[in-house]
N, C-alpha and C positions, 0 to 999 in steps of 0.2 A: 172651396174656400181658399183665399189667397192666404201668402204668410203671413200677410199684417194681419191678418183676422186673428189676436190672440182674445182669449176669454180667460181678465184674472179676476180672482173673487181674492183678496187680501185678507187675513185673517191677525190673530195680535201678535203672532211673537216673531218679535224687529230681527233680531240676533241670528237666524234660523235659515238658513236659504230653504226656499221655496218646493213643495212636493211639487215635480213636475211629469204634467200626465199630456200624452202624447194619444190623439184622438184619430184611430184613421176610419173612416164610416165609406162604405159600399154607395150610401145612396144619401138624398137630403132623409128617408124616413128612419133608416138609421142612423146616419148621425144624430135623428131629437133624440132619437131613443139614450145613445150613447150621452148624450149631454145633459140629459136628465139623471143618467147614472150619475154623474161627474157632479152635478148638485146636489143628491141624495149624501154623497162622501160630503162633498163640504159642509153640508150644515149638520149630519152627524159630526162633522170635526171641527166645530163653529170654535176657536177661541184659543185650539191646540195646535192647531198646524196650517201654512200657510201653502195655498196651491196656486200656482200658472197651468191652464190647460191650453192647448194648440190643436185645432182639430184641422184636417185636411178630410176631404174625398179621396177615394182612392185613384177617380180621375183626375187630380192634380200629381199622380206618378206620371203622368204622360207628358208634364208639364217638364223640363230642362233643369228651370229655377226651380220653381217649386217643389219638386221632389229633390233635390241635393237640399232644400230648406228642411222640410222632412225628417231627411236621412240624420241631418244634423242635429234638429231637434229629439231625432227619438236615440241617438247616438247618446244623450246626455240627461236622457229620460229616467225617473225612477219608474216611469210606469206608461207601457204598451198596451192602448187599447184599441182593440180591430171589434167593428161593430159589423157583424154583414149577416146574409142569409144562407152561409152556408154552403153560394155556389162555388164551384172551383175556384184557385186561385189565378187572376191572372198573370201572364207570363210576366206583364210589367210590375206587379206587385210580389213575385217571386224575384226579380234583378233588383229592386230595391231593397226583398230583406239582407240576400246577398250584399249588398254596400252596407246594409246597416250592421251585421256579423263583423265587415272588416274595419270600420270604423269605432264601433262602441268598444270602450277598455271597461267600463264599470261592468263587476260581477254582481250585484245587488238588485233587485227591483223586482218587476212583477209582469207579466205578459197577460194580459185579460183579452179572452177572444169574449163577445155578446153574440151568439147567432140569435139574431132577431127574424118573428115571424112575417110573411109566412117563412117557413122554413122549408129550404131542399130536401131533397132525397136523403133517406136513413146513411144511406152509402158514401154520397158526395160530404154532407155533413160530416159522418167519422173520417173522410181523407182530410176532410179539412183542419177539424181537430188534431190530426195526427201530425200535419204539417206545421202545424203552429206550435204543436210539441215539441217538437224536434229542434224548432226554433228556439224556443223559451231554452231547453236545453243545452243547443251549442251557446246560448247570449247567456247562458247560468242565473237564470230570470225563474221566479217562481210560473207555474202556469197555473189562470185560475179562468177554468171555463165556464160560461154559462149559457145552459142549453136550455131553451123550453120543452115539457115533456109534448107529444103529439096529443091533440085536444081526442078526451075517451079513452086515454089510457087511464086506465081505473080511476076513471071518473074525476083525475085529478087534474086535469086542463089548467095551464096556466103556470101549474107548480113547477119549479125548475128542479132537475135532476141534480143530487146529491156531489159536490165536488170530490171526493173519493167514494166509490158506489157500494163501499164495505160502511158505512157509516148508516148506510140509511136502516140495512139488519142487523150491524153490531157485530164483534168480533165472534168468533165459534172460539179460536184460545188465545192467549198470547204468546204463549211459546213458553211460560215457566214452568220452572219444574218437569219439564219433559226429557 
């Protein structure tokens, strides 16, 4: 996708500058996937909140312009979303987060990795996760992952894994009274 390719859905309130969601997808089948996420938020937020979304490939980091457009877009982003399958990251999409670390001042927002099926290796997938953690962390960005579970893991195919994985059996205490 080129820069000019923005995708805005305008929503009512004038006053309010714009949720801006910053779309980076692995492939054309990730990015539908990611841009149907990005539809699902707006019309649950039909009327409350207004979004600009900017989606790029990640082969347009290999692009000059296009990736300093990017960098600058996600520089100013409340919300980072990296749509992929999970395989490593490329060297070129690790020297763009690095620009976007030195460039982005906002502490607020949100970093959404989607690994979309099929999905990598159990392995490659947690470095990946792991990396984009540490990401979300230095950018002081919420991180909100979502992972499909492996189709037959207890029969629950499709369902995605719990974003803190003490949620899905509940606390054992909370620490009072102890």
């Amino acid at each position: 996708m080129s820069k000019a390719a923005w995708v805005q859905d305008t929503l009512s309130l004038e006053a309010t500058d714009p949720c801006r969601i910053v779309v980076l997808a692995e492939d054309s089948f990730t990015l539908a996937h990611a841009m149907e996420r990005c539809g699902r938020v707006v019309a649950h937020l039909e009327g409350e909140v207004t979004f600009s979304v900017q989606p790029y490939r990640l082969s347009d980091l290999n692009d000059a312009t296009l990736a300093h457009g990017a960098s600058e877009a996600a520089a100013l982003a409340d919300i980072l979303m990296f749509s992929v399958h999970g395989v490593d990251l490329s060297f070129d999409l690790q020297q763009w987060l690095g620009r976007v670390l030195e460039r982005r001042t906002r502490r607020d927002g949100a970093l959404a990795v989607i690994i979309v099926e099929p999905v990598a290796s159990d392995e490659a997938v947690k470095a990946v996760l792991t990396h984009f953690h540490y990401v979300a962390l230095r950018l002081g960005l919420e991180f909100l992952p979502v992972v499909p579970q492996q189709a037959g893991e207890s029969g629950l195919a499709g369902r995605h894994a719990p974003l803190d994985p003490f949620r899905e059996w509940g606390y054992a205490h909370w620490g009072l009274n102890e």
